[in-house]
MARDOVEX-351647 format. One record per residue: residue in three letters; x, y, z of N, C-alpha, C in turn. Coordinates in steps of 0.05 Angstrom, whole numbers, always signed. Each point is the difference from the previous one (the first is absolute). Example, Ala and Ser with C-alpha at 12.3 -4.5 7.8 and 13.67 -1.06 7.14 Angstrom:
2
ALA;+264;-114;+156;-18;+24;+0;+18;+24;+0
SER;-7;+21;-14;+16;+24;+1;-15;+22;+14
***
This chain:
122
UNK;+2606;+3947;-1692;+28;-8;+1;+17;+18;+19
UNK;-3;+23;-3;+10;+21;+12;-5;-3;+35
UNK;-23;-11;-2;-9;+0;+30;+20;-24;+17
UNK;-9;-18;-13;+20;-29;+12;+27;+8;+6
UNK;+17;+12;-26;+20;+6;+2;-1;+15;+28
UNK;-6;+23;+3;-1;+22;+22;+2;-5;+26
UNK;-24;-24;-2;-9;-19;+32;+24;-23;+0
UNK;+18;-10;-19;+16;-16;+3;+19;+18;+15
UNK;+18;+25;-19;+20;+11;+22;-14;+17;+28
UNK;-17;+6;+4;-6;+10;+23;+5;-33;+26
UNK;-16;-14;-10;+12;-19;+14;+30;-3;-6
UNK;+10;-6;-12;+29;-8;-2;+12;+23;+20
UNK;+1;+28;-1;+5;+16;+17;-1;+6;+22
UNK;-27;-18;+2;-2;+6;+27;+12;-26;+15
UNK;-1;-21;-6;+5;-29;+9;+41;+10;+10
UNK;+10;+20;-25;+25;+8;+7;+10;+17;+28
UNK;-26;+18;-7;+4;+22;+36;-13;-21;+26
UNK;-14;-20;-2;+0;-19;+17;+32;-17;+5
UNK;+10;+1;-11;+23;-15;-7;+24;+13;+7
UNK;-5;+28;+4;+16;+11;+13;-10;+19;+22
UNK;-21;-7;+3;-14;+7;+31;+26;-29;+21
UNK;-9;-23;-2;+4;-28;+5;+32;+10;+1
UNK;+19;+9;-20;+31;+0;+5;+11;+18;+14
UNK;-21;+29;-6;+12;+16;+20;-9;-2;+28
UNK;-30;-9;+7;-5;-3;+36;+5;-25;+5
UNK;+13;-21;-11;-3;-30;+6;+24;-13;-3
UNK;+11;+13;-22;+27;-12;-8;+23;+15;+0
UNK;+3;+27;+9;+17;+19;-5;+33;-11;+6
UNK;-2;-17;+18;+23;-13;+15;+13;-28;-14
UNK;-21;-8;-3;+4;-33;-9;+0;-3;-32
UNK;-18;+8;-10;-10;-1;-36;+14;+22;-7
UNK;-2;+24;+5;+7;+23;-17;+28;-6;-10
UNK;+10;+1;+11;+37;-4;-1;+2;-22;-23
UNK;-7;-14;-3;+2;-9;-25;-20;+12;-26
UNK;-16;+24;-1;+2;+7;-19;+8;+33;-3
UNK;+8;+4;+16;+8;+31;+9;+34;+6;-1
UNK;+13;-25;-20;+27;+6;+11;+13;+23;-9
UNK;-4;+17;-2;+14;+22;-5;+2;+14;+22
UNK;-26;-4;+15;-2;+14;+35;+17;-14;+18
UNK;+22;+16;+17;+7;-4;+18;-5;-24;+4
UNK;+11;-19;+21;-14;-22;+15;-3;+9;+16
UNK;+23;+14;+22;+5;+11;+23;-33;+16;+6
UNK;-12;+15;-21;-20;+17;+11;-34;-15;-8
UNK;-2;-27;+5;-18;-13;+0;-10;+4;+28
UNK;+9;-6;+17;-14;+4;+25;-2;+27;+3
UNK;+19;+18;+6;-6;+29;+4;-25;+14;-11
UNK;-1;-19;-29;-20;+18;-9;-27;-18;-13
UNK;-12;-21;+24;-15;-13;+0;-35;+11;+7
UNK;+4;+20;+16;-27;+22;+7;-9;+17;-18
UNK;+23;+4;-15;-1;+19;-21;-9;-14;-34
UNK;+6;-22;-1;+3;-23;-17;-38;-2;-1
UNK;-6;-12;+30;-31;-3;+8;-17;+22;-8
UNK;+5;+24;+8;-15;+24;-7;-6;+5;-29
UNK;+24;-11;-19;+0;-2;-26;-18;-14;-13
UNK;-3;-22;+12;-14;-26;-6;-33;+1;+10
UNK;+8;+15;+16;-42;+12;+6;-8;+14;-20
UNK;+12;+17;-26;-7;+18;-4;-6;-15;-27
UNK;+18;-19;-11;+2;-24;-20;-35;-13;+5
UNK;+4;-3;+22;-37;-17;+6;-15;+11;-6
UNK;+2;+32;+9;-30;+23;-14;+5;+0;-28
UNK;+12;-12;-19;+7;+12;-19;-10;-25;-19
UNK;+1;-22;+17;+1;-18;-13;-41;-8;+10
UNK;-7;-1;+18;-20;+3;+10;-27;+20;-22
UNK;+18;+29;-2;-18;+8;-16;-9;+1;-27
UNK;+21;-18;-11;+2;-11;-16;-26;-23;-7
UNK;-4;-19;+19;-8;-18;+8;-33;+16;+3
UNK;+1;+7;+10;-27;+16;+2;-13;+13;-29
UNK;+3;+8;-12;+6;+10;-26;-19;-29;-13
UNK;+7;-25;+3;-7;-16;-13;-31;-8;+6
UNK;-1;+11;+24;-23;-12;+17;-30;+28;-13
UNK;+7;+21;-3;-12;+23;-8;-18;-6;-23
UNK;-25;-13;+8;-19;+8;-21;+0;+18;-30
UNK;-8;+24;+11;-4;+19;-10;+26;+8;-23
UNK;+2;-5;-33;+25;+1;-11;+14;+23;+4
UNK;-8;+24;-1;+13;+23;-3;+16;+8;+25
UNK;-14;-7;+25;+9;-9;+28;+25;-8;+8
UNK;-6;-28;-16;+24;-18;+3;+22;+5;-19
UNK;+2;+6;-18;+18;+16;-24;+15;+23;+27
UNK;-17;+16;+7;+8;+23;+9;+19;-4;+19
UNK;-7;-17;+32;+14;-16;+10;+28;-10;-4
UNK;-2;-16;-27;+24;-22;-6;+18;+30;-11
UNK;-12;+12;-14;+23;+18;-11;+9;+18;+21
UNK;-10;+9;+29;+20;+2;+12;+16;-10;+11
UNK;-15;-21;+15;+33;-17;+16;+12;-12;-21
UNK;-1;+1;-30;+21;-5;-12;+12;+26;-5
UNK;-12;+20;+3;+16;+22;+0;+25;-7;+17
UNK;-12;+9;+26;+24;-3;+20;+19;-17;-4
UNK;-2;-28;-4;+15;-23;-8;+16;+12;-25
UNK;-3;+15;-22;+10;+11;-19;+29;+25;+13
UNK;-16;+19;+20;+12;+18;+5;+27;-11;+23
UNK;-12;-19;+15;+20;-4;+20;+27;-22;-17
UNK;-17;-14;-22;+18;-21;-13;+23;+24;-21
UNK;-9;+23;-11;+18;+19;-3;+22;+13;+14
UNK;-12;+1;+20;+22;+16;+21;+17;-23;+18
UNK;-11;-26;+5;+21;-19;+5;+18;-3;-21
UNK;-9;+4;-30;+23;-6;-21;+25;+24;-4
UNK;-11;+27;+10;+19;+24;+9;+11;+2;+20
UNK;-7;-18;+18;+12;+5;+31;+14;-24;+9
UNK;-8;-28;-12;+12;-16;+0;+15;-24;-15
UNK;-17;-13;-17;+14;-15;-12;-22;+4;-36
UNK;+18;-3;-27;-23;+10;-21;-16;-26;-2
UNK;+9;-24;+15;-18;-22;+4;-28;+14;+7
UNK;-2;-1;+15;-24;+13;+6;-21;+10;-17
UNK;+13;+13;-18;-23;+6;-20;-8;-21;-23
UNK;+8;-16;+3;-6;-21;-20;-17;-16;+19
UNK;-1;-1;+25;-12;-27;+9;-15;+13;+17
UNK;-5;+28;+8;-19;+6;+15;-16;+22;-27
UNK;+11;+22;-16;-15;+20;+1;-8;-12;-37
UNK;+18;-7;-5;-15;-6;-41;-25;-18;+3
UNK;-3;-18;+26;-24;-16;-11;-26;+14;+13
UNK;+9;+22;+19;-18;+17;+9;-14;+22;-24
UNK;+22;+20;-10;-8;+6;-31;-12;-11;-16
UNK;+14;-22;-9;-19;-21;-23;-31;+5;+10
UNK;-8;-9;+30;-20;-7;+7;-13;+35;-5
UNK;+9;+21;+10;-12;+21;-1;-6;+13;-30
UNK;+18;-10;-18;-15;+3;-27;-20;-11;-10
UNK;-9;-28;+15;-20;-21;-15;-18;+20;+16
UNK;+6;+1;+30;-33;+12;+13;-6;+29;-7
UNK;+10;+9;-23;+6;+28;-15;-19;-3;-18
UNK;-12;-29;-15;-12;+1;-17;-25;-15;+9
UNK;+0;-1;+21;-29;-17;+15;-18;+23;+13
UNK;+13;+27;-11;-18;+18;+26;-20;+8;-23
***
């Protein structure tokens, strides 16, 4: 049970940093702004390279995630998922300090949750 659960949010998490790979290099201009309204409008374009660079880093994250699933070997793949959910944990923290406490509810608690289940899979 534990397992399903685990492989369900790693996907779910990761399908999310795809999702905002896609808004920050693809949509920063056009999509974001409707869910970003607290940002500026004015600094959508200005800070569209910067937006993209963000959104690469969303893809490794979400990627290694993704990989994690593919890993044979259990202890492997445990090992794996619990870091890039690390990171996803740590960076979904410090967006909720630096930017909005949204953040930690929709990026870093389902990253936790997930890092306690793969706490008991090792």
């Amino acid at each position: 049970m534990i397992i399903t659960i685990s492989k369900f949010l790693i996907l779910f998490i990761a399908l999310q940093h795809f999702f905002f790979l896609y808004l920050e290099m693809f949509a920063w201009t056009s999509y974001a702004p409707k869910i970003f309204r607290n940002f500026p409008k004015d600094l959508f374009l200005p800070t569209k390279q910067l937006a993209a660079n963000q959104g690469l880093y969303n893809g490794f994250l979400a990627a290694g995630l993704i990989w994690s699933l593919f890993i044979s070997d259990h202890l492997w793949s445990v090992n794996v998922a619990m870091f890039f959910s690390s990171c996803v944990a740590i960076a979904g923290i410090y967006g909720a300090y630096s930017v909005s406490k949204q953040i930690f509810y929709v990026q870093a608690l389902p990253a936790l949750i997930l890092i306690t289940l793969l706490y008991f899979l090792l």
